[in-house]
BAMAR-667500 format. One record per atom (N, C-alpha, C): x, y, z; atom name; residue in three letters. Coordinates in Angstrom, 2 decimals, always signed. Layout:
// residues N
<r <X Y Z> "CA" "ALA">
...
END
This chain:
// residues 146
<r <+18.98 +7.49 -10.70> "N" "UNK">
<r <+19.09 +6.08 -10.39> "CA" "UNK">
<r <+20.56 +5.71 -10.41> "C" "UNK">
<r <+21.04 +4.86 -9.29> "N" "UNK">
<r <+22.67 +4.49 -9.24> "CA" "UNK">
<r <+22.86 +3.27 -10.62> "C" "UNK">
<r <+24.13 +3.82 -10.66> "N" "UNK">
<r <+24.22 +2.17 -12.10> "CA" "UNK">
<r <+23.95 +0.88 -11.10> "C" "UNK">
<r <+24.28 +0.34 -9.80> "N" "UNK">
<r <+23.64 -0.65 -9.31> "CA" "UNK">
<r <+22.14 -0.99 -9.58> "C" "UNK">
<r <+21.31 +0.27 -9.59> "N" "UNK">
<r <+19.90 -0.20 -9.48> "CA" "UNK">
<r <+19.64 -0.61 -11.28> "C" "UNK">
<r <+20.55 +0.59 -12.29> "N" "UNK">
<r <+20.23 -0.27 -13.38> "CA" "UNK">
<r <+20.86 -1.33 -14.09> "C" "UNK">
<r <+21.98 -2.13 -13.03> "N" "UNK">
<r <+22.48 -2.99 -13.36> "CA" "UNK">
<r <+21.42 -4.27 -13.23> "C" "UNK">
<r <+20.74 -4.37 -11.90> "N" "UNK">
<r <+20.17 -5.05 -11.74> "CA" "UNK">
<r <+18.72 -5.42 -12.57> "C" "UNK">
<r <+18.36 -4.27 -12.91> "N" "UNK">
<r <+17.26 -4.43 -13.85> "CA" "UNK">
<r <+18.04 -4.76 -15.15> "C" "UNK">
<r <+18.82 -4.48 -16.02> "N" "UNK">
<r <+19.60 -4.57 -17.25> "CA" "UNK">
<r <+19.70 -6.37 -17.04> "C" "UNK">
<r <+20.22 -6.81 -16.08> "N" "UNK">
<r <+20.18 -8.38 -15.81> "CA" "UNK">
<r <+19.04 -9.04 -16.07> "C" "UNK">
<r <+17.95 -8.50 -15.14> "N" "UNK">
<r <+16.80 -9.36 -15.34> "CA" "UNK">
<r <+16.02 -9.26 -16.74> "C" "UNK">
<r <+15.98 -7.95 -17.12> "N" "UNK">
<r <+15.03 -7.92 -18.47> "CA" "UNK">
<r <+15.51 -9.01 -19.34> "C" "UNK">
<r <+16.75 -9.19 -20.02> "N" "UNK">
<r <+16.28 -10.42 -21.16> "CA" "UNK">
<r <+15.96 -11.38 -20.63> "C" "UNK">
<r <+15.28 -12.00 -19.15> "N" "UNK">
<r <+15.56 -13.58 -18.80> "CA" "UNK">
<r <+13.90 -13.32 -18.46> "C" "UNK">
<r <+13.36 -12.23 -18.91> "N" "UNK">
<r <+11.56 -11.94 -18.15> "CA" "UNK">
<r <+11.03 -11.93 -19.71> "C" "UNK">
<r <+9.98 -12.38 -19.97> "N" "UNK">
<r <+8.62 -11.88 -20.87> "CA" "UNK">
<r <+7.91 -11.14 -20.38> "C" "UNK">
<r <+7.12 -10.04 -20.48> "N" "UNK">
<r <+5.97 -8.98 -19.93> "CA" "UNK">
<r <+6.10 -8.52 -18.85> "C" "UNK">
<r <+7.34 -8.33 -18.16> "N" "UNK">
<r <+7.67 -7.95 -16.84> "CA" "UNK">
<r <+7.92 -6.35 -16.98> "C" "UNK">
<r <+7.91 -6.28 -18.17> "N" "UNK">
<r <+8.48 -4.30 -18.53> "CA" "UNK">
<r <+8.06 -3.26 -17.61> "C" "UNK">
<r <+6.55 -3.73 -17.83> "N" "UNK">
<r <+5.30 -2.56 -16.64> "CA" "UNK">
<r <+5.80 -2.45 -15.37> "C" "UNK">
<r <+6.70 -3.39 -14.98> "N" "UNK">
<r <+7.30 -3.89 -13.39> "CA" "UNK">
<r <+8.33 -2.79 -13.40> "C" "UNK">
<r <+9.45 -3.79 -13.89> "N" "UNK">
<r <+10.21 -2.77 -14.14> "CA" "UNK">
<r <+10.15 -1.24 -14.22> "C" "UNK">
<r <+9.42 -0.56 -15.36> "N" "UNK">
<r <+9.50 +0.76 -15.31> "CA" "UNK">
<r <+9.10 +1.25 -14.00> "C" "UNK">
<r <+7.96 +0.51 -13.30> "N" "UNK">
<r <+7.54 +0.72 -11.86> "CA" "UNK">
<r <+9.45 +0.84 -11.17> "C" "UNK">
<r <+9.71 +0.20 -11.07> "N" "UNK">
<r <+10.67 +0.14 -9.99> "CA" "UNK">
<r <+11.17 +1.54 -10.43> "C" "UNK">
<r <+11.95 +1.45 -11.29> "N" "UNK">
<r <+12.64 +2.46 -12.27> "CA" "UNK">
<r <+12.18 +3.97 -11.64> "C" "UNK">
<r <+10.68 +3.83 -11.59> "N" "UNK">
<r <+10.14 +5.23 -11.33> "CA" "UNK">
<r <+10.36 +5.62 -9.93> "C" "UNK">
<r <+10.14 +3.94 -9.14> "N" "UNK">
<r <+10.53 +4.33 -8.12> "CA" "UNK">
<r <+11.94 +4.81 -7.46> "C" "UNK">
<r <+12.59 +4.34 -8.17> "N" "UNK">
<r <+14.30 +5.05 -7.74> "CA" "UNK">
<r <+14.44 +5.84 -8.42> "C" "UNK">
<r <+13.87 +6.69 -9.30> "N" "UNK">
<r <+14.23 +7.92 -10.23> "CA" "UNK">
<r <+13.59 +9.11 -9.00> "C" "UNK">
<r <+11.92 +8.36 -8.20> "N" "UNK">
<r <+11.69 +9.05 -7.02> "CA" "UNK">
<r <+12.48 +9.38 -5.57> "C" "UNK">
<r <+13.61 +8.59 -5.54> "N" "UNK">
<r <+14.08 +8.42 -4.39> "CA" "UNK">
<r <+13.18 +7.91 -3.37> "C" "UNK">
<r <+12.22 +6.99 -3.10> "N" "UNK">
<r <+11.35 +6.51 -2.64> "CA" "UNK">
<r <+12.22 +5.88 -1.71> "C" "UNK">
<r <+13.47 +5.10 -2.10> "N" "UNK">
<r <+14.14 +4.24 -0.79> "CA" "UNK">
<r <+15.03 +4.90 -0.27> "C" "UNK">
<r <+15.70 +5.98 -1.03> "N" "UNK">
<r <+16.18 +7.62 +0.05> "CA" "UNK">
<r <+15.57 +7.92 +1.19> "C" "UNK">
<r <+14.75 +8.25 +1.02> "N" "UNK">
<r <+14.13 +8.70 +2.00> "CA" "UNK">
<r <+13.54 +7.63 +3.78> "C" "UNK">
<r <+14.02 +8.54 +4.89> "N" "UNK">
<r <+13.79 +7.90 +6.27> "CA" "UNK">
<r <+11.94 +7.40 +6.01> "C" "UNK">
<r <+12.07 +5.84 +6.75> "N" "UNK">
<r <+10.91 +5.43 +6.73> "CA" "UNK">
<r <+10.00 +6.13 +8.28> "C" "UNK">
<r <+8.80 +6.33 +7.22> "N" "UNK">
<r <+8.21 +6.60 +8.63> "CA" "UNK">
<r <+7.08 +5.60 +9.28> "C" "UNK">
<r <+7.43 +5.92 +10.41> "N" "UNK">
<r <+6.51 +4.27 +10.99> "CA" "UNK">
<r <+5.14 +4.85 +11.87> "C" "UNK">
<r <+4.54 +6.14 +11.47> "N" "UNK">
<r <+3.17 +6.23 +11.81> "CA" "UNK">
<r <+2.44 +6.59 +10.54> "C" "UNK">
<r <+1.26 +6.21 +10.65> "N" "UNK">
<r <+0.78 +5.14 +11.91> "CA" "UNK">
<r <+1.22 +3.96 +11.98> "C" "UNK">
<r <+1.32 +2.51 +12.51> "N" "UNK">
<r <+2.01 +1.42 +12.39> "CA" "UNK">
<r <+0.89 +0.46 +11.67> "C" "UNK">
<r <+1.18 -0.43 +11.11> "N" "UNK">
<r <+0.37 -1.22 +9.98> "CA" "UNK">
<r <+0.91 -2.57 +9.90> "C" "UNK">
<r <+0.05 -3.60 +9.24> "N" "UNK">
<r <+0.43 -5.03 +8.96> "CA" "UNK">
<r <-0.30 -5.19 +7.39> "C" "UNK">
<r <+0.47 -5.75 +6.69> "N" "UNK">
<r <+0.04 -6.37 +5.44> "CA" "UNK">
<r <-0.37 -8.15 +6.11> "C" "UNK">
<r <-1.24 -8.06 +5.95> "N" "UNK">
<r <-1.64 -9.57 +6.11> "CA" "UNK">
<r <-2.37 -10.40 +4.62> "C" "UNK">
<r <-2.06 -11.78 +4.65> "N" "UNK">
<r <-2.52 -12.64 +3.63> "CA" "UNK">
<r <-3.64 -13.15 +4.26> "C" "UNK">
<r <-4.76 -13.08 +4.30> "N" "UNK">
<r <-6.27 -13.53 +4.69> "CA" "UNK">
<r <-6.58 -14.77 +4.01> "C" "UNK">
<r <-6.24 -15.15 +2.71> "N" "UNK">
<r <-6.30 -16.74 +2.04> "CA" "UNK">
<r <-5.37 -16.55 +0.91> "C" "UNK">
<r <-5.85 -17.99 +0.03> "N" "UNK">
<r <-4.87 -17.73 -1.07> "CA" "UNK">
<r <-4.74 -16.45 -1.83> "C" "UNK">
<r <-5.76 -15.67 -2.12> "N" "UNK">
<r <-5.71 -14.73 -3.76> "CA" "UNK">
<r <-5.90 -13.44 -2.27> "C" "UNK">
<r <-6.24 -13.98 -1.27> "N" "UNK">
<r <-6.61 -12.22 -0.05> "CA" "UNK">
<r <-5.66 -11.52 +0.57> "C" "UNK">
<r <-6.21 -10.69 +0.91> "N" "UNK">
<r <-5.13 -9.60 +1.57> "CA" "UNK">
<r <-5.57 -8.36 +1.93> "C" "UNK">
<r <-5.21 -8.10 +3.16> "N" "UNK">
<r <-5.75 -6.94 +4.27> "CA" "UNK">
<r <-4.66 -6.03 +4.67> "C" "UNK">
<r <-4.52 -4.97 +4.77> "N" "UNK">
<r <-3.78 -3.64 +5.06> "CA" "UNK">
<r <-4.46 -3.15 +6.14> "C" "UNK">
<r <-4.02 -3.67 +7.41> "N" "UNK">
<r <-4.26 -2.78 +9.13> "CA" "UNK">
<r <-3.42 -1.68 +9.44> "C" "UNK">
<r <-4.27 -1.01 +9.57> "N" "UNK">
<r <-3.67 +0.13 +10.34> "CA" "UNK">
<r <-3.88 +0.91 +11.45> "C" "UNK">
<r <-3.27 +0.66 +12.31> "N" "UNK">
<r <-3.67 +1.23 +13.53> "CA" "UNK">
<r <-4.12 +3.14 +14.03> "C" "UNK">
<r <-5.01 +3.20 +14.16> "N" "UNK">
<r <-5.50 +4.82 +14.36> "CA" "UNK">
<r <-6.21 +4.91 +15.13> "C" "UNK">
<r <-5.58 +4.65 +16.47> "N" "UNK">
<r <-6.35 +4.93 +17.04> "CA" "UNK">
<r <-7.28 +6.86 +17.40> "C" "UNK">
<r <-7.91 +6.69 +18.30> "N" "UNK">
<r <-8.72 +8.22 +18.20> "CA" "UNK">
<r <-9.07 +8.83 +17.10> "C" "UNK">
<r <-8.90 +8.14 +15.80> "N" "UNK">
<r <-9.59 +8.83 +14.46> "CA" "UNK">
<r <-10.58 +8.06 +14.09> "C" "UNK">
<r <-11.82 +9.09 +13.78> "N" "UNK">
<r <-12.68 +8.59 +13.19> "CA" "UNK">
<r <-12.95 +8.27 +11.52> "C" "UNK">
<r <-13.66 +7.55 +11.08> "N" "UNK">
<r <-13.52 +7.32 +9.30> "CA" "UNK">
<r <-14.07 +8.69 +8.74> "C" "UNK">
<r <-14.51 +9.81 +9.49> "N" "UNK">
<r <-14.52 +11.14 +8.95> "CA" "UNK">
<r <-12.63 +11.74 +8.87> "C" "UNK">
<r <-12.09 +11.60 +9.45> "N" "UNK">
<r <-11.10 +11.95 +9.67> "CA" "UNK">
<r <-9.79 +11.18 +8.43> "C" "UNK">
<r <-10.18 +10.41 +8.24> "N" "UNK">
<r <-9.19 +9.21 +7.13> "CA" "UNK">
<r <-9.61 +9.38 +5.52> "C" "UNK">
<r <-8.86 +9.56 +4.69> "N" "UNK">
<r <-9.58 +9.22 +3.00> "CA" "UNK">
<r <-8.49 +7.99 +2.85> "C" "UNK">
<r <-9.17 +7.12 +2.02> "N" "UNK">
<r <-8.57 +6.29 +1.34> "CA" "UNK">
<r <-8.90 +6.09 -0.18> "C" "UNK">
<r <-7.82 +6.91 -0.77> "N" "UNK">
<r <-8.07 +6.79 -2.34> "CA" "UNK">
<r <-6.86 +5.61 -3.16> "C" "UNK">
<r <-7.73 +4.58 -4.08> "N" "UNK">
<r <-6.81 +4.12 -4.99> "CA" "UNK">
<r <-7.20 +4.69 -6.83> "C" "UNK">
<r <-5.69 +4.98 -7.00> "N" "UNK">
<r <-5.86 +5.19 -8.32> "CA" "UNK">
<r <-4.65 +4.73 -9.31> "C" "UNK">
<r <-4.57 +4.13 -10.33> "N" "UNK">
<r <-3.26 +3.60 -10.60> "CA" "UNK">
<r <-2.48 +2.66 -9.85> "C" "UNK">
<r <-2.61 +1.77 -9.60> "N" "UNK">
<r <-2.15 +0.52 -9.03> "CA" "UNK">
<r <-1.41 +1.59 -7.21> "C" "UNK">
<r <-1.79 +2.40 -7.19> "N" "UNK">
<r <-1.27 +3.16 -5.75> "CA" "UNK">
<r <-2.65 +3.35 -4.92> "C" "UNK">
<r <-2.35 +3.02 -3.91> "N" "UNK">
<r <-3.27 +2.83 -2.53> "CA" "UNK">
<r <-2.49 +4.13 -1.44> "C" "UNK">
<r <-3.76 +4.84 -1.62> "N" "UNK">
<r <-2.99 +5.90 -0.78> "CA" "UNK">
<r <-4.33 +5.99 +0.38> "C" "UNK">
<r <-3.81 +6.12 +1.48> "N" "UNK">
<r <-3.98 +6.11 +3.09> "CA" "UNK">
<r <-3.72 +7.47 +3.14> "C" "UNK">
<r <-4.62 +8.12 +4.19> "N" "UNK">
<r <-4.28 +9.71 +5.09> "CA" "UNK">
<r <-4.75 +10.50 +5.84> "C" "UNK">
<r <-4.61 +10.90 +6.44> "N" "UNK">
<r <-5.23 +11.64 +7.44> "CA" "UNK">
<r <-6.17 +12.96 +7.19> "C" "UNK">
<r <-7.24 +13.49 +7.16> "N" "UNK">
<r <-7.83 +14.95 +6.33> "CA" "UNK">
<r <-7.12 +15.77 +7.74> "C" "UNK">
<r <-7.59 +16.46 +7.45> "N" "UNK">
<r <-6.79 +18.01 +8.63> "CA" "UNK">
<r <-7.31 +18.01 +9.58> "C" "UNK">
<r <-6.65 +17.39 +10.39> "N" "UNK">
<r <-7.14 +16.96 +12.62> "CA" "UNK">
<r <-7.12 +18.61 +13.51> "C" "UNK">
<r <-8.47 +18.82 +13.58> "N" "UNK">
<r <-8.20 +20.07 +14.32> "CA" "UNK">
<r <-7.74 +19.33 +16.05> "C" "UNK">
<r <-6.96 +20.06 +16.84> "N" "UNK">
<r <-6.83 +19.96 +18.07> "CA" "UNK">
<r <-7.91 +20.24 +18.87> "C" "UNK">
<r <-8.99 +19.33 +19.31> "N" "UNK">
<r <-9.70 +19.57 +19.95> "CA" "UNK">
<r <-9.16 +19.35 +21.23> "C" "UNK">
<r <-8.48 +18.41 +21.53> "N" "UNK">
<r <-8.57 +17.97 +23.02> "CA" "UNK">
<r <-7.34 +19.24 +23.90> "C" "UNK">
<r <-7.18 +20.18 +23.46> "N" "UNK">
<r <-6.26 +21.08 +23.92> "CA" "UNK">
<r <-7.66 +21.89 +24.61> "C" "UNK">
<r <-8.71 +22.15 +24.26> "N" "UNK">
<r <-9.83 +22.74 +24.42> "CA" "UNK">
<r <-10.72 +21.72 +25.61> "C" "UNK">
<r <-10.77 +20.48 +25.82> "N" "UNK">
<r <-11.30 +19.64 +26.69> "CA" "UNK">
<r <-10.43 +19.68 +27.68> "C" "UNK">
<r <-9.23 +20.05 +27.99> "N" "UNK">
<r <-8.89 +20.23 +29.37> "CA" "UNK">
<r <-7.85 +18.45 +29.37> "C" "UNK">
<r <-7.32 +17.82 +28.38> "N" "UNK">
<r <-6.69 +16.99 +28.43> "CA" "UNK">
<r <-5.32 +17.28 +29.36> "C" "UNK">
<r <-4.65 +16.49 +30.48> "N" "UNK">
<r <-3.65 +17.13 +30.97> "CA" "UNK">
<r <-2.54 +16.19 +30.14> "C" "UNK">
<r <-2.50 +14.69 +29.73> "N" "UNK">
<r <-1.53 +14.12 +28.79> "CA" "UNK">
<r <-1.51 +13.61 +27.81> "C" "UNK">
<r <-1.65 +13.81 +26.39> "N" "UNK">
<r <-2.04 +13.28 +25.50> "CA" "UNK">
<r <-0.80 +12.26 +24.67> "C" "UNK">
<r <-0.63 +11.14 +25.38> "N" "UNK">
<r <-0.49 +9.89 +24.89> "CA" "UNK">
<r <-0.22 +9.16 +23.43> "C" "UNK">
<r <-1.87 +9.41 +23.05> "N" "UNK">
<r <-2.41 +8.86 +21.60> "CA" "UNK">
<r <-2.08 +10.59 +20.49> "C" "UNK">
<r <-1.36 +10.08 +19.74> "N" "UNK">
<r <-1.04 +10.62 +18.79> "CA" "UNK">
<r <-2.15 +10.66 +17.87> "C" "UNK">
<r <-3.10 +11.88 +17.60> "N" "UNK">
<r <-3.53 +12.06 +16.67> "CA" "UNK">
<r <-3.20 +12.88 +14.81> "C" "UNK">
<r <-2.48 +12.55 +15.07> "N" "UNK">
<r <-1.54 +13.94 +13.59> "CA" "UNK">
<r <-2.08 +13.38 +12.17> "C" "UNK">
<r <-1.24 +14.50 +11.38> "N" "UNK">
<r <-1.11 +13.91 +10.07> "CA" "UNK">
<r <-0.78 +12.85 +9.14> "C" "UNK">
<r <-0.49 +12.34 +8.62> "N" "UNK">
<r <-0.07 +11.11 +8.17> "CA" "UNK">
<r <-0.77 +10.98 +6.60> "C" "UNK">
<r <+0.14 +10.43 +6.01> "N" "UNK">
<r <+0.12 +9.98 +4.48> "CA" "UNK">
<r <+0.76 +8.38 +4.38> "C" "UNK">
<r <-0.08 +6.99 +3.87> "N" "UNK">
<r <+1.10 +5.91 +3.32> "CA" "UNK">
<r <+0.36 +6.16 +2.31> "C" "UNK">
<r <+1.80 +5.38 +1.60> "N" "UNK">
<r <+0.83 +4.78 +0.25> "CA" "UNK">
<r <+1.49 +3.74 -0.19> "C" "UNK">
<r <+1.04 +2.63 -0.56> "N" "UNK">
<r <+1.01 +1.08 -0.90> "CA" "UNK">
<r <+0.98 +0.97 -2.59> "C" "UNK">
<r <+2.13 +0.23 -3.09> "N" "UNK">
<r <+1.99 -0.35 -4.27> "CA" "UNK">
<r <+0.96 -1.34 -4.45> "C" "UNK">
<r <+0.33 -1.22 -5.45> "N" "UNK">
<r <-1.00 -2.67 -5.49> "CA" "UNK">
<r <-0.28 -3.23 -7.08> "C" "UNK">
<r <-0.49 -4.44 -6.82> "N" "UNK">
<r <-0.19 -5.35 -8.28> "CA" "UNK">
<r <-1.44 -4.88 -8.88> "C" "UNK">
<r <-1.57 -5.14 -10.65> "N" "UNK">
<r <-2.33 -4.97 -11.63> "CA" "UNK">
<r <-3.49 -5.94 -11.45> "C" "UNK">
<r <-3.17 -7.06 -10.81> "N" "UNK">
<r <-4.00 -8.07 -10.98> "CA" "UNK">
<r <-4.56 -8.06 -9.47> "C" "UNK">
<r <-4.18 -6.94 -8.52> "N" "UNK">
<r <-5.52 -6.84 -7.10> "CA" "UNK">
<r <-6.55 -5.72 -6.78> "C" "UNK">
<r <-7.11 -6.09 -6.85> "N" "UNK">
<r <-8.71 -4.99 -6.62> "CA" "UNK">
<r <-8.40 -5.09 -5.46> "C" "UNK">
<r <-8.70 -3.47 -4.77> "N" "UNK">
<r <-8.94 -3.08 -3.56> "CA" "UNK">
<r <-11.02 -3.42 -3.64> "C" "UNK">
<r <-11.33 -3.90 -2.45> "N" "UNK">
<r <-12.87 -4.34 -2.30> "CA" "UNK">
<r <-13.34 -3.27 -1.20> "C" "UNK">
<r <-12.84 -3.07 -0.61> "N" "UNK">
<r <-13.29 -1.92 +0.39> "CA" "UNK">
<r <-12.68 -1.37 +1.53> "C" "UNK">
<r <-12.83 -0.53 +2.75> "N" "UNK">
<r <-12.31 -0.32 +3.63> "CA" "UNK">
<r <-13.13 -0.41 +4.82> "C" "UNK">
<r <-12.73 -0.74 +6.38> "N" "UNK">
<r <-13.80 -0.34 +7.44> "CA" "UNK">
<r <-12.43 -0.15 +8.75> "C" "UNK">
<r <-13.28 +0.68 +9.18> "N" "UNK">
<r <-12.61 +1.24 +10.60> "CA" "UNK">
<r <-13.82 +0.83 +11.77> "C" "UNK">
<r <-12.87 -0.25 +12.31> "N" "UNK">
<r <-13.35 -1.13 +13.61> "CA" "UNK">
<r <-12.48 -0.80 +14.54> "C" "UNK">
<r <-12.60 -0.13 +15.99> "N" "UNK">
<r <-12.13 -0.67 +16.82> "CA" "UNK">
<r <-10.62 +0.07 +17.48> "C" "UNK">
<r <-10.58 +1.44 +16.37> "N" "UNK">
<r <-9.62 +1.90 +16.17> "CA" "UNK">
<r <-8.36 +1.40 +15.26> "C" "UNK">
<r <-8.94 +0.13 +14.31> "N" "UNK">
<r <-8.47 -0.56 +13.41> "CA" "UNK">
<r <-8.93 -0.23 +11.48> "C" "UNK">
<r <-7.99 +0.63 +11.01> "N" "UNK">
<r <-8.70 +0.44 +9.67> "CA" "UNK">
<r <-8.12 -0.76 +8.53> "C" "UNK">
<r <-9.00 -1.63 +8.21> "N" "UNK">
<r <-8.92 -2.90 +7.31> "CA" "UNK">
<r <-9.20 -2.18 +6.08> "C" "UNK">
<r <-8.01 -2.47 +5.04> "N" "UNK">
<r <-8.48 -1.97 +3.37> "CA" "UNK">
<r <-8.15 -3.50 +3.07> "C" "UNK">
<r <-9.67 -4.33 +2.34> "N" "UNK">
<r <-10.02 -5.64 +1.96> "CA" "UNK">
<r <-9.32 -5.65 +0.43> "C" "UNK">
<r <-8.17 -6.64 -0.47> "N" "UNK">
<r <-8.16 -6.85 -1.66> "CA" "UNK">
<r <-8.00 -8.18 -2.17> "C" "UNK">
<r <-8.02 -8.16 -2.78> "N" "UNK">
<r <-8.22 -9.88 -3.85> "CA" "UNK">
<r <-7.34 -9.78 -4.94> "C" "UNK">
<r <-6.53 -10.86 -5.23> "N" "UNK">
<r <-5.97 -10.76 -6.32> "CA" "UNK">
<r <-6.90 -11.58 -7.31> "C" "UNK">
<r <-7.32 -11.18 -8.27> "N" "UNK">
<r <-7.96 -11.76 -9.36> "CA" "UNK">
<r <-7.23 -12.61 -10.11> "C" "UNK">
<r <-7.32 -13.92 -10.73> "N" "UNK">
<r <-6.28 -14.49 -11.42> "CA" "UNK">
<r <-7.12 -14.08 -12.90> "C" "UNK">
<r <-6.84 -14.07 -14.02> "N" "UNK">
<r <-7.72 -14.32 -15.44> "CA" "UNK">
<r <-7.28 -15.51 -15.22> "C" "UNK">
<r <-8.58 -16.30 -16.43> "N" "UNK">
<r <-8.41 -17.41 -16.87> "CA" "UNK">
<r <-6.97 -17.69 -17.79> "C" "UNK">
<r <-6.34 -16.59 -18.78> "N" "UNK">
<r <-5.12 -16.48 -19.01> "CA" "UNK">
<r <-4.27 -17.08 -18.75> "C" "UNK">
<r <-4.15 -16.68 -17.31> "N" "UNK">
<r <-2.98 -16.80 -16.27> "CA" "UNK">
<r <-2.83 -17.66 -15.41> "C" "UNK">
<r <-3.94 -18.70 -15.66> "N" "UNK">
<r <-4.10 -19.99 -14.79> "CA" "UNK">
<r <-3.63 -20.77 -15.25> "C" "UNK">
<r <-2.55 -21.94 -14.98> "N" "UNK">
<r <-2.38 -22.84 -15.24> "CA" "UNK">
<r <-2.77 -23.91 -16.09> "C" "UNK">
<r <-2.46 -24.34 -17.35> "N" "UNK">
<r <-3.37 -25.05 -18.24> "CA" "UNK">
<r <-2.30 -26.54 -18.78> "C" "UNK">
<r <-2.46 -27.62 -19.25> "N" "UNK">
<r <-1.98 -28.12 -19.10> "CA" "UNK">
<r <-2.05 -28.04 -21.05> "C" "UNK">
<r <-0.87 -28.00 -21.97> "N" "UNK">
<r <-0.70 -27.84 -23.37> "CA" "UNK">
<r <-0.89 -29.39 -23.33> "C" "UNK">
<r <-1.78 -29.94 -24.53> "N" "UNK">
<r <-1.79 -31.10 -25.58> "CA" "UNK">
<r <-0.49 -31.51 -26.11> "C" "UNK">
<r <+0.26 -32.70 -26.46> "N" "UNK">
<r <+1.24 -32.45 -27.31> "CA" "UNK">
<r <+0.81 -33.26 -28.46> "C" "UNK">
<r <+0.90 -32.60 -29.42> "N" "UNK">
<r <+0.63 -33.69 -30.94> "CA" "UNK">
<r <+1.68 -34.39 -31.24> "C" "UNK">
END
């Protein structure tokens, strides 16, 4: 990690309460070189906000079927991917193949407080459905003053 990245965290920690779990997240992530590394932009995707607490992860695939895709979450990580695409259409007599069917891996940070609810592949579109849960905790309450 560059002293920039732990300058910036060294700043914020005394001015946060319970933000630590965050932090070490980041931390892990630049100890990974996660922002080193060239982004890759297949397949192409949208994070969308569906309502207040919702939120949808599109991803475009086309020519794959939901045999062909796993989507596992474990640990606040949402991982997207491709299982092993045999080349069929080299065997069907395709003369230009266009649509990219390959390999592919993302994977998505999820906050502590969003449940992934499910996934569906429409259309050559796969939707992974989540919700952020609020606790009662963490809701807004208005303190008494004596």
């Amino acid at each position: 990690m560059t002293n920039k990245h732990l300058s910036i965290f060294n700043q914020l920690r005394p001015v946060t309460v319970g933000f630590d779990n965050i932090f070490d997240h980041f931390e892990r992530m630049m100890d990974d070189d996660v922002f080193s590394v060239p982004t890759v932009n297949y397949p192409p995707y949208n994070i969308v906000k569906t309502g207040e607490n919702t939120y949808d992860i599109e991803v475009a695939l086309a020519g794959f079927s939901k045999d062909d895709i796993e989507v596992e979450y474990a640990e606040n990580m949402l991982h997207i991917k491709s299982k092993k695409v045999e080349d069929k259409d080299a065997k069907e007599g395709v003369l230009h193949k266009g649509i990219s069917k390959r390999y592919f891996s993302k994977t998505f940070t999820v906050a502590d407080d969003v449940i992934v609810n499910g996934a569906e592949l429409k259309d050559g579109l796969l939707k992974v459905s989540m919700e952020r849960i609020i606790p009662e905790a963490k809701k807004p309450k208005t303190i008494e003053i004596k």
